[in-house]
DOKOLGU-80408 format. One record per residue (C-alpha): x, y, z. Coordinates in steps of 0.02 Angstrom, whole numbers, plus 50000, padded with zeros to 5 digits. Layout:
! DOKOLGU-80408
XYZ/...
! end
This chain:
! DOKOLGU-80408
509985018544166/508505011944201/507275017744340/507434998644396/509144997244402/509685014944479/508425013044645/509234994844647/510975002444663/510565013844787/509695000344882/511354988444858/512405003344956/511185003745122/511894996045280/510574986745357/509914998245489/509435009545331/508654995145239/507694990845387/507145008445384/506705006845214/505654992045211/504975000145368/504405014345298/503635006945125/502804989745169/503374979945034/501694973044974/502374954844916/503804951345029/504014934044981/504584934944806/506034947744850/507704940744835/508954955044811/508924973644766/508204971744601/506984963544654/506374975544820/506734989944694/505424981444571/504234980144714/504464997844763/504285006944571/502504999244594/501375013844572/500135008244723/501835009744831/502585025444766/500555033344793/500805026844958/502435036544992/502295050744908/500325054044994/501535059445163/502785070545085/503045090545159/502985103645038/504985105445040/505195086544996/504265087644829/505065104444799/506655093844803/506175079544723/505615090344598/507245097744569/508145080244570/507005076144404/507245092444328/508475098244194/509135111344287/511115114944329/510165117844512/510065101144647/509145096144809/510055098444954/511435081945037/509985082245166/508595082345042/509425069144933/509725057945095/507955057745156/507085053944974/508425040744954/508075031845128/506235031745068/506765023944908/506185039844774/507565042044711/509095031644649/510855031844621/511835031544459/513855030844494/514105041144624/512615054144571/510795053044619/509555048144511/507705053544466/506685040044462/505535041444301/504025030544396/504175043044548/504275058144422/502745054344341/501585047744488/502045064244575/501795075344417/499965066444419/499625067344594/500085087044601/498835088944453/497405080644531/497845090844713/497705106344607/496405103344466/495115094344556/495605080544666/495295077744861/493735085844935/493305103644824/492345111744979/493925106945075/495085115144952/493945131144948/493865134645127/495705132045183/496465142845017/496415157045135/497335144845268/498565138945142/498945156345083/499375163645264/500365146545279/501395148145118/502335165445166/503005156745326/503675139845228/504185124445311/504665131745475/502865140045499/501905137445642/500395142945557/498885153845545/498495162345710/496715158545795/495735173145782/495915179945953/497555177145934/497755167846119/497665150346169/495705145146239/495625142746415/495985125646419/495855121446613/494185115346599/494865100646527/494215088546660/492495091346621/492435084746479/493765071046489/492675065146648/491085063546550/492095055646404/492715040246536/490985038546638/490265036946454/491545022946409/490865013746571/489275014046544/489375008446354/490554994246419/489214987746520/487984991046372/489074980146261/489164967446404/487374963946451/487144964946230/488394964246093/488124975545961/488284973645781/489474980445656/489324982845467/490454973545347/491474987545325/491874984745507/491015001645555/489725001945712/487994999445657/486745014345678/485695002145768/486944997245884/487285017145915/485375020745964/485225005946059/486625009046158/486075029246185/484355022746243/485275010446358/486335023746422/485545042746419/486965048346297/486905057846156/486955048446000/488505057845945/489255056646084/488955036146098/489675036545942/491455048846004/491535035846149/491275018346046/492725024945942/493935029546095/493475014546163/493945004346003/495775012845986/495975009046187/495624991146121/494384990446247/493094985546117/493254971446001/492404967845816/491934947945787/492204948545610/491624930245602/489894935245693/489744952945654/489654955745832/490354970645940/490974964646104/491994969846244/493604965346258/495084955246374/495554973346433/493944981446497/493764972446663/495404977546694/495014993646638/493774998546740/494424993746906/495635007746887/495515026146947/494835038046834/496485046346794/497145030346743/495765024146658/496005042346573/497555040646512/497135022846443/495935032346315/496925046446273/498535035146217/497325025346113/496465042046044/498325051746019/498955036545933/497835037445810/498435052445728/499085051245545/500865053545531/500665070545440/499605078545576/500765073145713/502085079245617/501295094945616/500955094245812/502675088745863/503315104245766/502235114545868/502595105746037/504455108845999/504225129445974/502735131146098/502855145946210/501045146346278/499975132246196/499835121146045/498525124845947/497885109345882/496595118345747/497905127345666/498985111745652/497565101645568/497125119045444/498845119345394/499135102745301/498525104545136/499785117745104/501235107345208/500635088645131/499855093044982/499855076144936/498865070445068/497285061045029/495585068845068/495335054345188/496895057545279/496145076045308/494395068845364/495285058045476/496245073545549/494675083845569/493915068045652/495505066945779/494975084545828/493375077445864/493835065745984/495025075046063/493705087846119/492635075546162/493825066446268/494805082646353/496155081046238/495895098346171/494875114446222/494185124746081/495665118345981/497035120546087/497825104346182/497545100946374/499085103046490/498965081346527/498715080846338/500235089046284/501185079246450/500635063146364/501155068246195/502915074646253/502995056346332/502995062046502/501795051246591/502345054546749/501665074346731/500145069446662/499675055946796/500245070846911/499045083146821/498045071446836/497975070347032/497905088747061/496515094046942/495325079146934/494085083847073/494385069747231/493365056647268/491595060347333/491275053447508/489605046047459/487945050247358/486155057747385/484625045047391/483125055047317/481215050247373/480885050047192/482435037247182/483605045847096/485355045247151/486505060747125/488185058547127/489195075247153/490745068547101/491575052347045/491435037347173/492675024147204/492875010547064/492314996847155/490885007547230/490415014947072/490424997946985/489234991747121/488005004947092/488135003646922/487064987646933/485734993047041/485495010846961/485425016246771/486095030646692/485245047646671/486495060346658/488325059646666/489685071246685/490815077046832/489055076246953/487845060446859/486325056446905/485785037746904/483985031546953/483315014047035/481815007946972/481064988747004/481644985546815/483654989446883/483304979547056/482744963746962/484064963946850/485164965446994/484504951547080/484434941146921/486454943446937/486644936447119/486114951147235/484844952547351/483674963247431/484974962547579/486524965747500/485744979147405/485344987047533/486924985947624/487674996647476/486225010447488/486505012147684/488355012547660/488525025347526/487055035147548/487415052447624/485485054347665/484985037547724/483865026547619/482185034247573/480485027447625/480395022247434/481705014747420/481515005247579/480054999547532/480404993047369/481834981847408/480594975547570/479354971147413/480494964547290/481394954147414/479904947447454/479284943647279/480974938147188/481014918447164/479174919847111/479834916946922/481124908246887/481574906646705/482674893446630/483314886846471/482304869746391/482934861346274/481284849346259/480014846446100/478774858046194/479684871946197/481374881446220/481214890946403/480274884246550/479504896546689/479424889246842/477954900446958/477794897547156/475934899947172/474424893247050/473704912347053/475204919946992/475084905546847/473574907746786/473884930846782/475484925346674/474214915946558/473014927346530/474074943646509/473804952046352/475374958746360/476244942446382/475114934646232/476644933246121/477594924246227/476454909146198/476544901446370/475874885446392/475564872746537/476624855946542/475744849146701/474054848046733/472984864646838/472894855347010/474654848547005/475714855647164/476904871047143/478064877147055/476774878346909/477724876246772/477524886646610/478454885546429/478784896746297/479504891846126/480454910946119/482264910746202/482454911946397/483074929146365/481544935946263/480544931346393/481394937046545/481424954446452/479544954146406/478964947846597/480134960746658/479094975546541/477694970146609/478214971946773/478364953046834/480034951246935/480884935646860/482604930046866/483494917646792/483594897646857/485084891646763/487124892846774/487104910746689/486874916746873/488144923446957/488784920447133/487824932947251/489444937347344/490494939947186/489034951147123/488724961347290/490654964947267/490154973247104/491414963146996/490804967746827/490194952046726/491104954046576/491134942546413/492824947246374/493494943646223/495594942446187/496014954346067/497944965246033/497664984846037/497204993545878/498644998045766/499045018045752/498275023845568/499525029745473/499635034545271/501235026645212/501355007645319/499744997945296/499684980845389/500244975145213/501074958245268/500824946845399/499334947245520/499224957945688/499764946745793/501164937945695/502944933845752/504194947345755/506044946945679/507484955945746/506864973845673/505044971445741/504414968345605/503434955245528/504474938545525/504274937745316/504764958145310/506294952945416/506864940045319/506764950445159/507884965145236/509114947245258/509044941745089/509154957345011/510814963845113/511414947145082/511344947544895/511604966744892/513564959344950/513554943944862/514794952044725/515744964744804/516654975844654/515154968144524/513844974844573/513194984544437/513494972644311/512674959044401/511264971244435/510974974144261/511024957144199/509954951244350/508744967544285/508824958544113/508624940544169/506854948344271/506284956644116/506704943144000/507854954743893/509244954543769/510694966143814/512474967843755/513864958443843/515844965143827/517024952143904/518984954543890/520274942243923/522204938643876/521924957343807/520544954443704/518804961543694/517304954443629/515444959843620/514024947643614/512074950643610/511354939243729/509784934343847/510444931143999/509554914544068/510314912544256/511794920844350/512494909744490/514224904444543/515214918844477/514594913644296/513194922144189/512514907044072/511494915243926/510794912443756/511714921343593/510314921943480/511214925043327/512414911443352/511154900343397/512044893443539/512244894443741/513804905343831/514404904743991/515454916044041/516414922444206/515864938144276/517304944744329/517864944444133/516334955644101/516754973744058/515374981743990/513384977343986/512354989143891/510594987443820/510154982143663/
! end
C-alpha cells in the first residue's frame, strides 16, 4: 500500500476532534485544494511538512517510530502508535499500522545530519557531556544537576525584573517622541538600538533585552509598509498600570515565547519540582531529548534564557517564585508575590542642587509618568536617578506645561523642597519660553517659519554659527514690528532640535501641542498604533494560512483550516463500508494512474485495467485502454482494486 493511501486511511477513521487536532498540529500549507483524506494525506507526505513535524519529536517518539518502520517481530507501544498517528507519521493498513516510507526516509536523513554534521558543531561539542549525563536517565530525566547542586538564590528577583519594566518605559517614550527603524528582515536596526541607549542611559544590550520583551508584550509594533518601529494601541494602557501588573504583562509575552520543546522540558520539571526548576538544565538537555531540533530552535532557547534573566524570570538559571506562579497558570499567586516582595511605593523623591533627582524607589504611575517629562534618565533600577536640565524643561513646555505647573509637581513630590537651581531655572525659562515659536510653512520660501518676540533676539538667531545650517532667512523687512519672523527650508522639527542644542528655548506654534492641563496630568502622548499581540514561536505550526488577524471557525482556527477539517470528515464518510476502494481509486484518479479493477455481479468476476477519470454518485467512470473504450461502473460491485 502506498504511503499515500495508508496515512489517508488512518486519516478517514479520525472523529473530528482528532482531525482538528491534526490539522492543528501540522498547518496544512495549501488548505484550499484539500477535499478529502487523500488529498490532506498528500499535503501532509510533503517533505517541508513532515521536517516540520518531525523537528519537535522526544527521543522515545523516534525510537518508536523507528521501530514501526523496521523489520523487526518487535512494535511501538498502543500509546506510541496513538500519538505518531494523531500527528499523521504513520498510517494504517487494515487494522495494522503502517510506516510511512516519506516519514522513514526524512527521519533517517534528519538523524544523519543531527549526528554527522548538522545544527551548530560548537553546540554539539559542548553539550556531549550534557547529553551523556542525560541519556542514562531517559525520558523521565530531569537532567544534569547544576554544579552546586542547589537551586541559586532566586529572591532577588525584583531587582532585576524592576529595572527590566522602568527600561520598557523609558524606551516607550523613546519610540514615542521617534520611531525607530527596522531591517527588512523585520529585526531592530542597530541604529535604532544606539539611539535609543543614548536617549535613555541603558546599556545597549540591555535596550536590545527590553525592545524584544516589549515586542512579545505587543507593546511595540513593526510598520512593515514604512519600516518604522512604533509604539503600539497597548502601551498607554500599559503604563498607567502598577508595576506588578505592568510586570506580569512582560513576562506572559516573554514565557509565551518559548518553543514547544523547551516548555516541554520545563513543564516536566514544574510537575516533579521539589525545590526549584532549573531553567539551565532544561534548555542543556534538549539536544539529547529533541534531537531533531533545529539549531535555531536551540538559539532561540538559549535566547529565552536571556530574557528571562534580564526580565526576573530566572536567577542564575533557576525560575523566580512569580515566574513559576505564572507558568503553573496561577495568576492570582504571582500578582500576590507580587505585592509582598516588590518594594512599596516611595513617598516622594530627592531634588539635588546639581538637579538630579533620586528616586529611592518606584513612584506612582501617574507621578512617575509626570516626571518622566520634565527629567531624563540616568540610571535605572529599583532606586533611578533622573536629571532636569533646560534641554528637558523646554521640551516639557513645548508639550503644554509651564513653568507653573512644573513646578507644582517639584514642590509636591519633592522630599527636600525645590533647590535654589532649580528654582531659578523654571523663574528663567518661564520667563523666556514664547520667545520662539516654531511652526510648520508650507510657502515657496521655505518649509518652517520662526516667529521671535524681540528684533535682538532676531538678529543673534541670524548670525549664530551654530545655527548657519539652518539657513534662516527674513520674510519681512528689519524695522517691521514684532514677532520677527524667520524661515528655514529644513523641517519644523530639525530646527526646533538644532535651536534647542544651542541652547535657544523654542517651542512649537502649531496643533502638535498639547493641552497644558492634559500634559501637567502627565498623560503620556502616545502615537499608538493598533496592532494583535505577537503569536507564541513555536517549531511545528507556522502562521501557514490565513493572516493574524483573520476570522476564526469553530476549532479556532483559521476560517479556510476549518473548513478543510469539514470537507475532509465529510468525504472521509461519504462511503461508509467503501472506503478503501474509493481511496485507492481517488489515489489513482490524483496521480493519473492505471490500476486493476475486479467487479462481480450475478456471480461473476471480471478484471479490467483502467484509468479511473472521476468517481461521483456511487459510480467510478474510467477509461479501459486496451479496449479502447469508457466504463462505468457501480462501486459497490467493485471487489478488488490493485495496481498495475
Amino acid at each position: 500500500m502506498s504511503s499515500t493511501l495508508a496515512l489517508a486511511s488512518a486519516i478517514a477513521e479520525m472523529d473530528r476532534d482528532a482531525l482538528a487536532a491534526l490539522v492543528r498540529a501540522r498547518r496544512p500549507q495549501a488548505p484550499s485544494g484539500v477535499v478529502d483524506p487523500i488529498g490532506l494525506a498528500a499535503e501532509l507526505l510533503r517533505p517541508d511538512s513532515i521536517a516540520r513535524a518531525l523537528a519537535p519529536l522526544e527521543r522515545p517518539a523516534i525510537d518508536a517510530l523507528l521501530l514501526a518502520a523496521s523489520a523487526s517481530d518487535a512494535a511501538p507501544s498502543p500509546a506510541d502508535v496513538a500519538s505518531l498517528t494523531s500527528l499523521g507519521l504513520l498510517g494504517r493498513e487494515g487494522s495494522a499500522p503502517a510506516a510511512l516510507a516519506e516519514v522513514t526516509e526524512a527521519l533517517h536523513e534528519a538523524l544523519g545530519s543531527a549526528e554527522h554534521g548538522g545544527g551548530d558543531p560548537d553546540r554539539r561539542e559542548d553539550r556531549a557531556g550534557t547529553n551523556d549525563a542525560v541519556s542514562a536517565a531517559n525520558a523521565g530525566a530531569a537532567g544534569p544537576p547544576r554544579a552546586s547542586g542547589e537551586p541559586a538564590d532566586t529572591g532577588s528577583w525584583y531587582s532585576p525584573a524592576l529595572t527590566a519594566v522602568g527600561q520598557g518605559f523609558e524606551i516607550l517614550r523613546a519610540l514615542r517622541d521617534r520611531p525607530g527603524r527596522i531591517n527588512r528582515n523585520g529585526t531592530t536596526s542597530v541604529a535604532t538600538i544606539r539611539g535609543i541607549a543614548d536617549a535613555t542611559g541603558i546599556s545597549a544590550e540591555d535596550a536590545r533585552r527590553a525592545l524584544e520583551e516589549l515586542r512579545l508584550a505587543g507593546l511595540t509594533a513593526a510598520v512593515a509598509a514604512e519600516q518604522a518601529l512604533v509604539v503600539s494601541a497597548e502601551a498607554e494602557p500599559w503604563a498607567a498600570l502598577p508595576h506588578a501588573a505592568r510586570w506580569i504583562a512582560i513576562a506572559d509575552g516573554v514565557l509565551g515565547s518559548a518553543g514547544r520543546a523547551l516548555r516541554t522540558s520545563i513543564d516536566r520539571r514544574i510537575g516533579s519540582a521539589t525545590h526549584g526548576v532549573d531553567l539551565g538544565a532544561a534548555i542543556a538537555e534538549l539536544p539529547y531529548r529533541f534531537p531533531l531540533l533545529p539549531a535555531a530552535d536551540l538559539a532561540a532557547a538559549d535566547a529565552f534564557s536571556d530574557l528571562a534573566e534580564h526580565l526576573g524570570l530566572a536567577v542564575d538559571g533557576w525560575f523566580s517564585p512569580p515566574a513559576l506562579a505564572l507558568l503553573a497558570g496561577e495568576r492570582d499567586r504571582a500578582t500576590a508575590l507580587l505585592r509582598d516582595q516588590l518594594p512599596a511605593p516611595a513617598p516622594g523623591v530627592y531634588v539635588q542642587p546639581d538637579l538630579s533627582v533620586v528616586l529611592p524607589g518606584p513612584l506612582d504611575p501617574a507621578d512617575e509618568l509626570a516626571l518622566a517629562r520634565l527629567a531624563r534618565p540616568e540610571h535605572i533600577g529599583v532606586a533611578s536617578t533622573r536629571r532636569i536640565s533646560e534641554a528637558s524643561l523646554v521640551e516639557a513646555f513645548d508639550r503644554g506645561w509651564t513653568a507653573d505647573s512644573a513646578r507644582a509637581l517639584f514642590e509636591r513630590l519633592s522630599l527636600t523642597g525645590i533647590p535654589q537651581p532649580l528654582d531659578y531655572l523654571l523663574s528663567s525659562l518661564g520667563a523666556r519660553m514664547g520667545d520662539i515659536v516654531v511652526s510648520d510653512h508650507h510657502g515657496d520660501a521655505g518649509r518652517t517659519i520662526v516667529a521671535v518676540s524681540r528684533p535682538d533676539l532676531a538678529e543673534m538667531l541670524l548670525v549664530d554659527r551654530g545655527l548657519q545650517h539652518l539657513q534662516l532667512g527674513r520674510t519681512s523687512d528689519p524695522g517691521a514690528p514684532s514677532p520677527v519672523m524667520l524661515v528655514s527650508r529644513l523641517r519644523a522639527e530639525h530646527v526646533l532640535a538644532a535651536l534647542g542644542d544651542a541652547r535657544y528655548p523654542a517651542v512649537r506654534g502649531d496643533a502638535s501641542r498639547r493641552d497644558p492641563a492634559e500634559a501637567a496630568e502627565g498623560r503620556p502622548e502616545t502615537a499608538a498604533v493598533p496592532v494583535p499581540a505577537p503569536e507564541p514561536q513555536g517549531t511545528v505550526a507556522p502562521a501557514a494560512s490565513g493572516t493574524p488577524d483573520a476570522a476564526t471557525g469553530p476549532d479556532g482556527l483559521p476560517t479556510e483550516l476549518s473548513d478543510l477539517i469539514e470537507r475532509v470528515h465529510r468525504a472521509a464518510r461519504a462511503d461508509p463500508g467503501a472506503g478503501d476502494f474509493t481511496r485507492r481509486l481517488e489515489l489513482a484518479i490524483r496521480d493519473r494512474s492505471a490500476v486493476s479493477v475486479t467487479a462481480e455481479a450475478s456471480g461473476q468476476r471480471r478484471t479490467f485495467q483502467l484509468l479511473p477519470v472521476s468517481l461521483s454518485g456511487g459510480r467510478l467512470r474510467a477509461t479501459d485502454q486496451a479496449a479502447g473504450v469508457e466504463r462505468t461502473l457501480p462501486v459497490n460491485l467493485i471487489v478488488a482494486v490493485d495496481p498495475v
